[in-house]
N, CA, C and O atoms as a MOPAC input file, in Angstrom:
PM7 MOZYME 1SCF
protein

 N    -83.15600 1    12.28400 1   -70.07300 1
 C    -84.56400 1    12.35800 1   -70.40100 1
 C    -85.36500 1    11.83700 1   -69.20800 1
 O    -84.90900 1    10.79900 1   -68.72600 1
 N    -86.19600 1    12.21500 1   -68.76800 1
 C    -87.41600 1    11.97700 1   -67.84800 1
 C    -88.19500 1    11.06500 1   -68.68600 1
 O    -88.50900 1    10.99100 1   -69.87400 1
 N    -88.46600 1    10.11700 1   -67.15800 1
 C    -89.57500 1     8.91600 1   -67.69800 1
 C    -90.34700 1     9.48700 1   -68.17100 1
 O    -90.26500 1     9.16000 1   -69.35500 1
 N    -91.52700 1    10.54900 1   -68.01600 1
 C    -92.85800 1    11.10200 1   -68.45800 1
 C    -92.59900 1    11.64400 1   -69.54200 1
 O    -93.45500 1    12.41100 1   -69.98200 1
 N    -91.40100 1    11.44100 1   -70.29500 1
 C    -91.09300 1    12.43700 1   -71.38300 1
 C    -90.83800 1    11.63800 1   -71.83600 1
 O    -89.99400 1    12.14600 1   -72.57400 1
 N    -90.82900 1    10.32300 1   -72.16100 1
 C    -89.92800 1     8.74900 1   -73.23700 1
 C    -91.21600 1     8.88200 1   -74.13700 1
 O    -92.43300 1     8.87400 1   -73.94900 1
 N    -90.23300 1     9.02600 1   -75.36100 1
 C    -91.63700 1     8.94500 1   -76.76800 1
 C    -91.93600 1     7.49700 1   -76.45900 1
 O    -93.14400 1     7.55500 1   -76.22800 1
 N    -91.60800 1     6.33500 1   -76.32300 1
 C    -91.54400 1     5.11300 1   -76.15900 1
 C    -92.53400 1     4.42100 1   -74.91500 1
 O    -92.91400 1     3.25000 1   -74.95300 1
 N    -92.88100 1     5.43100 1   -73.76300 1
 C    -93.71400 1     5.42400 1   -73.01900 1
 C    -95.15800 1     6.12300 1   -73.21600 1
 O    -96.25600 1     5.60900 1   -73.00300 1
 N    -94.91500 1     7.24700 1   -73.61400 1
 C    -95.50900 1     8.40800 1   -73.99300 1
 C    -95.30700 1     9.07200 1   -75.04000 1
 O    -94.33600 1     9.82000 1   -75.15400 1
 N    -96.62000 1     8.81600 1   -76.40300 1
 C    -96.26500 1     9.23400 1   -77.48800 1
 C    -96.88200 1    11.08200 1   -77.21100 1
 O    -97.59000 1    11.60200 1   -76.34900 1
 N    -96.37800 1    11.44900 1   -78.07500 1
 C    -96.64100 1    12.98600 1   -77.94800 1
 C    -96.45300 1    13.46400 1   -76.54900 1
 O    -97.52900 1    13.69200 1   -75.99500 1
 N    -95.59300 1    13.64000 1   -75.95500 1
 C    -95.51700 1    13.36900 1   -74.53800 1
 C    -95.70000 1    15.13200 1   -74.24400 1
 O    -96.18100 1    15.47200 1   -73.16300 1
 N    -95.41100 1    15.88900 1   -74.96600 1
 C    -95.22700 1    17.49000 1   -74.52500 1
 C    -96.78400 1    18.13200 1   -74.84300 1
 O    -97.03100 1    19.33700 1   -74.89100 1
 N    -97.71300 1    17.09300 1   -75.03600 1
 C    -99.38300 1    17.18900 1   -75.44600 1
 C   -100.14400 1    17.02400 1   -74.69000 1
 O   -100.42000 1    15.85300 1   -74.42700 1
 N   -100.94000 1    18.25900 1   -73.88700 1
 C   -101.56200 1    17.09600 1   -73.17300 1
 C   -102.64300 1    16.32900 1   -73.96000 1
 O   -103.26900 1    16.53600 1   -74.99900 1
 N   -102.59000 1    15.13500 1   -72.81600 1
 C   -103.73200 1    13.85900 1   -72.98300 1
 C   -103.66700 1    13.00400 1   -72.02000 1
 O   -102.88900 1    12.09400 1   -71.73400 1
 N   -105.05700 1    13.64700 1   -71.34100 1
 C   -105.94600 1    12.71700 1   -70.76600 1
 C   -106.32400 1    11.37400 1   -70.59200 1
 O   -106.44600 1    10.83200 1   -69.49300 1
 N   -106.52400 1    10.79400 1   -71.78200 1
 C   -106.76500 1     9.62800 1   -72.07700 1
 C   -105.77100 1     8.73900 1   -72.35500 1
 O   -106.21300 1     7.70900 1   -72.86600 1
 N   -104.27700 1     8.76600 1   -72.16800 1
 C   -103.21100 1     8.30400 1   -71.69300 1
 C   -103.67200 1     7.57900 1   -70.37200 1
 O   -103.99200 1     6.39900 1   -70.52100 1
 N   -103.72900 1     7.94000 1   -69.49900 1
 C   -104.10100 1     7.73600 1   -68.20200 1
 C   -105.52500 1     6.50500 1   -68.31800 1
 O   -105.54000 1     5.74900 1   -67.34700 1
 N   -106.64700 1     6.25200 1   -69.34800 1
 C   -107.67800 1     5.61000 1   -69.06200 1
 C   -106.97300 1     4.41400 1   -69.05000 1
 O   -105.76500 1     4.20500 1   -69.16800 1
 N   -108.42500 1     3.25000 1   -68.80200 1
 C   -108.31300 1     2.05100 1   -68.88800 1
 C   -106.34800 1     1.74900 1   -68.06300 1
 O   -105.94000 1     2.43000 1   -67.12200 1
 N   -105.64400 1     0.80800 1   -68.62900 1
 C   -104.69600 1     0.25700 1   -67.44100 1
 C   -103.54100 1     1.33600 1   -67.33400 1
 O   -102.55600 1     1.20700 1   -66.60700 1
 N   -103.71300 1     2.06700 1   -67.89000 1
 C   -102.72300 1     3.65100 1   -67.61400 1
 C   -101.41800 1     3.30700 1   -68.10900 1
 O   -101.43900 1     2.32900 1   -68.85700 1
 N   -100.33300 1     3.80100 1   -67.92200 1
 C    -99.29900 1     4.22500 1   -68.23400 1
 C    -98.34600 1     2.26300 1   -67.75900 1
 O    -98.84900 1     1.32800 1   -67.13700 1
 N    -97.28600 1     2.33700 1   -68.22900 1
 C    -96.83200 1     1.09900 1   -67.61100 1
 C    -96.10200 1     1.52000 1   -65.68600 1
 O    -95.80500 1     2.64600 1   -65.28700 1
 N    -96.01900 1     0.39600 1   -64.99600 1
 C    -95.55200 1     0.68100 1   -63.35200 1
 C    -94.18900 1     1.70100 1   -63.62900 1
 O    -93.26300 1     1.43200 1   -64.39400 1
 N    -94.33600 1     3.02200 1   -62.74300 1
 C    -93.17200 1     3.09000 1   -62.88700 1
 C    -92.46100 1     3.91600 1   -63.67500 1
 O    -91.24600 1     4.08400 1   -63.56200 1
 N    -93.26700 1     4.52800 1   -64.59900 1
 C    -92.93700 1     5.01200 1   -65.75900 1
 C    -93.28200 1     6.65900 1   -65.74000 1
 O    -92.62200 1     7.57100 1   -66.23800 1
 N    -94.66700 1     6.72800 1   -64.92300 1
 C    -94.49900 1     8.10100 1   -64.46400 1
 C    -94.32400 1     8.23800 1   -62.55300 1
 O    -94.96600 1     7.60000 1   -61.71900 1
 N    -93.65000 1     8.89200 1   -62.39900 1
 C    -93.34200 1     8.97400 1   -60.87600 1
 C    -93.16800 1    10.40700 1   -60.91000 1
 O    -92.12800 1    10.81900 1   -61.42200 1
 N    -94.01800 1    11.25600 1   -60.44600 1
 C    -93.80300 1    12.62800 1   -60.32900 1
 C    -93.11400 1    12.86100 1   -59.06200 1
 O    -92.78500 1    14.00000 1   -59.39400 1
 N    -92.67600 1    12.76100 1   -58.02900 1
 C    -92.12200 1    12.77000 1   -57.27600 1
 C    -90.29400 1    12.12100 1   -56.81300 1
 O    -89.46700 1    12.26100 1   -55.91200 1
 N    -90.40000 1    11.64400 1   -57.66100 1
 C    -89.11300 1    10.45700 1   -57.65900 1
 C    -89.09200 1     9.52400 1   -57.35700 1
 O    -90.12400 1     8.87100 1   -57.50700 1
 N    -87.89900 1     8.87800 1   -56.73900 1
 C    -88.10200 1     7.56300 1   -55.81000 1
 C    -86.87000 1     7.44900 1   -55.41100 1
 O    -85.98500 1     7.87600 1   -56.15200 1
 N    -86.57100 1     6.91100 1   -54.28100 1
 C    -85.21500 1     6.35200 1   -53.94800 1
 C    -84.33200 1     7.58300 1   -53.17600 1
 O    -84.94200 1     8.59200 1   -52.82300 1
 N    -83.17300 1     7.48700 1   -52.98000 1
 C    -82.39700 1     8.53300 1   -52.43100 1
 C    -82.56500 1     9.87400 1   -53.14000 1
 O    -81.74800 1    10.73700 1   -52.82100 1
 N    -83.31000 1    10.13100 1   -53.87200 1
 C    -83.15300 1    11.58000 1   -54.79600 1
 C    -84.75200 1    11.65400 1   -54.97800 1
 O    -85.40700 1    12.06400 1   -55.93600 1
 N    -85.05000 1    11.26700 1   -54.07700 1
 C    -87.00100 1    11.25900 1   -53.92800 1
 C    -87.17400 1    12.99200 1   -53.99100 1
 O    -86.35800 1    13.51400 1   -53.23100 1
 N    -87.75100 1    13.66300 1   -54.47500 1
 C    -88.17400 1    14.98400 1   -54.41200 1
 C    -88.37400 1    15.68500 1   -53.01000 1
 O    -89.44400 1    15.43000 1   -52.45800 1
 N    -87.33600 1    16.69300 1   -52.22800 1
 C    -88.01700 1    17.32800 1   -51.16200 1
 C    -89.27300 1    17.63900 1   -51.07500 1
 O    -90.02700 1    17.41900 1   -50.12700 1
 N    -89.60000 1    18.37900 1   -52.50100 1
 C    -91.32500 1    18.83400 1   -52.09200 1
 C    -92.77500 1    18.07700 1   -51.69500 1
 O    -93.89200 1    18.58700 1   -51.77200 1
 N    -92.47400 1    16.84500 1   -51.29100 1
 C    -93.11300 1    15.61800 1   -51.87900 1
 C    -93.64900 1    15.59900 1   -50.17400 1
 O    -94.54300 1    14.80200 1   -49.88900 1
 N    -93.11600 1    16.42900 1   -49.15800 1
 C    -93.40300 1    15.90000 1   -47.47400 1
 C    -93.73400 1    17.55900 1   -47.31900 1
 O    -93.95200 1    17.95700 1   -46.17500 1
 N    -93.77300 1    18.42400 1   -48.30200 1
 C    -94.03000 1    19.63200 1   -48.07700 1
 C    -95.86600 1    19.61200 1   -49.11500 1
 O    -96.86500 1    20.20800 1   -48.71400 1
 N    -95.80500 1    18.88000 1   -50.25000 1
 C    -96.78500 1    19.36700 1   -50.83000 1
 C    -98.02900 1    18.34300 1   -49.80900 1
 O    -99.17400 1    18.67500 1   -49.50200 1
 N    -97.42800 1    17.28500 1   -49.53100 1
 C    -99.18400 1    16.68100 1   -48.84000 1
 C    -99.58400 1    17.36900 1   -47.56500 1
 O   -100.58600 1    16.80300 1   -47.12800 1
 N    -99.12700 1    18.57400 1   -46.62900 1
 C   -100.10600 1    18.77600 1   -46.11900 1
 C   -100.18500 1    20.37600 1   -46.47500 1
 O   -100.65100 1    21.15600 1   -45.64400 1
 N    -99.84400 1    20.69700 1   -47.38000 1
 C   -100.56500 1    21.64900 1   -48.60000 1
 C   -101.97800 1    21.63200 1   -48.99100 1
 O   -102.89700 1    22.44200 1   -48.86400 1
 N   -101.82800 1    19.99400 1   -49.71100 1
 C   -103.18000 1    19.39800 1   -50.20000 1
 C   -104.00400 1    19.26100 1   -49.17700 1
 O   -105.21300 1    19.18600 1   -49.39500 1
 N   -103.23900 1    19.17400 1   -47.21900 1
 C   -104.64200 1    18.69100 1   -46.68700 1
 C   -105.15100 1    19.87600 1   -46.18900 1
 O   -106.21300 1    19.82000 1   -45.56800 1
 N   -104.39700 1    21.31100 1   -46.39700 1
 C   -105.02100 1    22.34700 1   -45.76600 1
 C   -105.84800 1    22.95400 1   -47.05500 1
 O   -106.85000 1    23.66800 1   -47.07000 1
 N   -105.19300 1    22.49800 1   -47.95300 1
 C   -106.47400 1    22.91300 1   -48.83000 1
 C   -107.75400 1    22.36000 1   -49.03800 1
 O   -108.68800 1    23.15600 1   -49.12200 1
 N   -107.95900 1    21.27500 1   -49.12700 1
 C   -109.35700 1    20.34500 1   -47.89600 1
 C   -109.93200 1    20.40100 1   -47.26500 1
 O   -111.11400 1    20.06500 1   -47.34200 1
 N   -109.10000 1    21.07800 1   -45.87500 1
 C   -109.79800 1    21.34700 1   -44.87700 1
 C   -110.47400 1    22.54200 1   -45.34200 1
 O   -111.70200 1    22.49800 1   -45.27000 1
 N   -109.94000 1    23.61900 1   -45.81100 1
 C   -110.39700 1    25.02400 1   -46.41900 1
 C   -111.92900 1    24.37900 1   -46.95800 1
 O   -112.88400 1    24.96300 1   -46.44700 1
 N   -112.21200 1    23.49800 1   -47.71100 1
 C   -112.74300 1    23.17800 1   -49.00400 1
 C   -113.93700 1    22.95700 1   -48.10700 1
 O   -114.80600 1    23.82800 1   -48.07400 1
 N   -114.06500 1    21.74400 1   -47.29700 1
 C   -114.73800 1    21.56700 1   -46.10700 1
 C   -115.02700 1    22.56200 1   -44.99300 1
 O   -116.18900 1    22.67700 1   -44.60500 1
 N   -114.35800 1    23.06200 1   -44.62000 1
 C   -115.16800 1    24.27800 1   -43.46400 1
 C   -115.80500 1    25.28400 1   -44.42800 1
 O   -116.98000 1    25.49100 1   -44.12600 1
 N   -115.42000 1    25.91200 1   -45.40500 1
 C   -115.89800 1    26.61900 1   -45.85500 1
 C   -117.32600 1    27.01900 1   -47.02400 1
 O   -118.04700 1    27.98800 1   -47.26200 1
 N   -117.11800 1    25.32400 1   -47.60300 1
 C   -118.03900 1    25.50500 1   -48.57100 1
 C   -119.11700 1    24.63500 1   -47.93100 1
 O   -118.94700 1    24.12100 1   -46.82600 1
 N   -120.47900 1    24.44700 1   -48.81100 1
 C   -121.08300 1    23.33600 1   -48.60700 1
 C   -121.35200 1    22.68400 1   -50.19500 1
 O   -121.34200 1    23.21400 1   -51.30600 1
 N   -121.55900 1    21.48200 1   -49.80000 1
 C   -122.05600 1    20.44800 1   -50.50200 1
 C   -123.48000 1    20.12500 1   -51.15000 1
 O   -124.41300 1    19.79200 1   -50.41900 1
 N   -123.62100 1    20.22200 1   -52.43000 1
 C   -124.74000 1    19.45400 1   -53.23400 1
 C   -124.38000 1    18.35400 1   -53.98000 1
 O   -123.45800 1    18.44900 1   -54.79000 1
 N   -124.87200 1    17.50400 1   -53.84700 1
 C   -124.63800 1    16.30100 1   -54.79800 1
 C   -125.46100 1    16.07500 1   -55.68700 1
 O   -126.59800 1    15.67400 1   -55.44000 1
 N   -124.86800 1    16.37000 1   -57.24600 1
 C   -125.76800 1    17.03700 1   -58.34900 1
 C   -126.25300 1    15.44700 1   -58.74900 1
 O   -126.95500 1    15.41100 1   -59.76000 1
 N   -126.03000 1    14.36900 1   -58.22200 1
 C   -126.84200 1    13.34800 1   -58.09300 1
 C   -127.05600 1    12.39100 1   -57.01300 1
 O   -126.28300 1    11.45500 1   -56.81200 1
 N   -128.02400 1    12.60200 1   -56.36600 1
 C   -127.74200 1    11.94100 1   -55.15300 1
 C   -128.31800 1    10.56000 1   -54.90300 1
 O   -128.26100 1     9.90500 1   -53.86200 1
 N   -128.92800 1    10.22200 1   -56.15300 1
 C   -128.90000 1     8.58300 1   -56.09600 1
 C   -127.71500 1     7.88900 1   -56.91300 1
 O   -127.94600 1     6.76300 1   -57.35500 1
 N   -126.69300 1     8.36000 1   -57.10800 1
 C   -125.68900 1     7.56300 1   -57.58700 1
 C   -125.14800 1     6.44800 1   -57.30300 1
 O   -124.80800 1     6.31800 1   -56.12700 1
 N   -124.89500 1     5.32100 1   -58.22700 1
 C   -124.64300 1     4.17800 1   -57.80500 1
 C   -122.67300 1     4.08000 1   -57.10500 1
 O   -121.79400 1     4.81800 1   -57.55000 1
 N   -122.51000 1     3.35400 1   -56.35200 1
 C   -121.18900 1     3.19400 1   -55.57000 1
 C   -120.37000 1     1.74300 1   -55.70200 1
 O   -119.98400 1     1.09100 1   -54.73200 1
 N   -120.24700 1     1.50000 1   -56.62200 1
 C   -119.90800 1    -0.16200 1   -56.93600 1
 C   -118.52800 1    -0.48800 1   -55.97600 1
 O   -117.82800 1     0.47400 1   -55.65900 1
 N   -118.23900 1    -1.53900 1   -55.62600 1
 C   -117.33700 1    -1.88300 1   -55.14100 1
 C   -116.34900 1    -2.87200 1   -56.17900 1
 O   -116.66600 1    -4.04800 1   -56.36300 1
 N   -115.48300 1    -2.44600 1   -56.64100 1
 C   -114.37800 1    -3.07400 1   -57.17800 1
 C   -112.97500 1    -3.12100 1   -57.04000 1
 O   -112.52600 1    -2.10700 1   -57.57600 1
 N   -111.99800 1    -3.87400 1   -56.53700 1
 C   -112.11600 1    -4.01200 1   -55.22700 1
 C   -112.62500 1    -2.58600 1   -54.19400 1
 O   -112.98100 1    -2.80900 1   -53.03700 1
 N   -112.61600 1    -1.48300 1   -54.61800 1
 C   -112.86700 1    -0.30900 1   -53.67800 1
 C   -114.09200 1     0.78300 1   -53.84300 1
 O   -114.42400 1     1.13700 1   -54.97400 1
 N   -114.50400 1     1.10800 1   -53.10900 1
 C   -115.96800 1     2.17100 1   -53.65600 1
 C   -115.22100 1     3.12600 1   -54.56300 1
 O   -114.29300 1     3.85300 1   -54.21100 1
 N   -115.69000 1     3.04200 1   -55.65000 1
 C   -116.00000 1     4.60400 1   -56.75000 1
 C   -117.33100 1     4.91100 1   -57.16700 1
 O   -118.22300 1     4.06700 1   -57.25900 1
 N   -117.46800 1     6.26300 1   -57.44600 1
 C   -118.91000 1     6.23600 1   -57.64000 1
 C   -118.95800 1     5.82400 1   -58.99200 1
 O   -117.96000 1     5.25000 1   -59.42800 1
 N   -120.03400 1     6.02800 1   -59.82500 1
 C   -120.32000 1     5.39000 1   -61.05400 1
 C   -120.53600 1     6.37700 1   -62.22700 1
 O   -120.88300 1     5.99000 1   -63.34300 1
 N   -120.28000 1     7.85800 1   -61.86900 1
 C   -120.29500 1     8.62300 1   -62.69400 1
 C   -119.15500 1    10.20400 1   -61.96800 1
 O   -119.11700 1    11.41100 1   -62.20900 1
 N   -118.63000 1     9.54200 1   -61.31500 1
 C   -117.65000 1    10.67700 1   -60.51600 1
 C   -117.84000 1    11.46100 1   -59.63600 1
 O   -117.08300 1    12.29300 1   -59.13600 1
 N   -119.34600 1    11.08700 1   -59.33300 1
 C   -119.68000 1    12.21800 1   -57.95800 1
 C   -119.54200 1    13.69600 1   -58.19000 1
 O   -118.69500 1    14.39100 1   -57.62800 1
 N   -120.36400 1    14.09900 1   -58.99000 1
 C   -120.40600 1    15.76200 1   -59.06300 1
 C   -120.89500 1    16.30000 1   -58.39000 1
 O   -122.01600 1    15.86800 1   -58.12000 1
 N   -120.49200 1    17.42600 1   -57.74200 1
 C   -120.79200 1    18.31700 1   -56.46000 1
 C   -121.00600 1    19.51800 1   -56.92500 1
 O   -120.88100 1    19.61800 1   -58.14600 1
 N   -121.28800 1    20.45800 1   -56.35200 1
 C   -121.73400 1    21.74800 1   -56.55800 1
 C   -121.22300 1    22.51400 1   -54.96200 1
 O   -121.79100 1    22.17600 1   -53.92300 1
 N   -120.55300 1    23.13600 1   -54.96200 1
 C   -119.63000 1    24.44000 1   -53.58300 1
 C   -120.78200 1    25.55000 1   -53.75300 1
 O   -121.06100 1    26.32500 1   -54.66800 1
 N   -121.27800 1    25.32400 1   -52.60900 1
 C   -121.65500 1    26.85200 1   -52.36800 1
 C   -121.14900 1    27.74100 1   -51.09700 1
 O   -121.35500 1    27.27100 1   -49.97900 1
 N   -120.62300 1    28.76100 1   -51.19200 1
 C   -120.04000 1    28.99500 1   -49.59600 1
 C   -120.94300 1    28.84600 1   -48.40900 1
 O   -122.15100 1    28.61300 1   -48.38500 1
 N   -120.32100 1    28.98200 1   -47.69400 1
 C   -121.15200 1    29.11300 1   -46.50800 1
 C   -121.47900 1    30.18200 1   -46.08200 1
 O   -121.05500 1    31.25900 1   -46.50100 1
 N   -122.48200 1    29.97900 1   -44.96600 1
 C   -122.96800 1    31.15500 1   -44.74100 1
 C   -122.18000 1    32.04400 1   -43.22000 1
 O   -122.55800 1    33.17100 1   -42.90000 1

């Protein structure tokens, strides 16, 4: 059985839900999508610069609105915004 699949970790585990994840999340350890250790997942040095060419795509190509642009940025320990920073893509020209 897979950690992300332990009724004991994760009730209804084949459900999604979101709200699993709020407030202090899951226990350390318990979900590791990638693996860990000698049997760490190959795809794991293939998918991050996947993610960064899809970024870069995201950035050269689109532009940016910030559907609020006085949003507050609290620092705890790290900046998040205070309502998730919603954006709006429009391509470019």
């Amino acid at each position: 059985m897979t950690t992300s699949k332990d009724p004991t970790l994760f009730p209804n585990a084949e459900q999604f839900d979101a709200s699993r994840y709020d407030g202090a999340g899951p226990a350390p350890y318990s979900y590791v999508p990638f693996g860990g250790g000698p049997r760490i997942c190959l795809g794991k040095e293939y998918a991050r610069p996947q993610i960064l060419v899809f970024l870069h795509n995201i950035v050269k190509r689109f532009k940016w609105d910030l559907l609020i642009p006085d949003e507050k940025v609290p620092y705890d320990p790290m900046p998040a915004p205070s309502q998730g920073l919603p954006i709006r893509l429009r391509p470019s020209a």
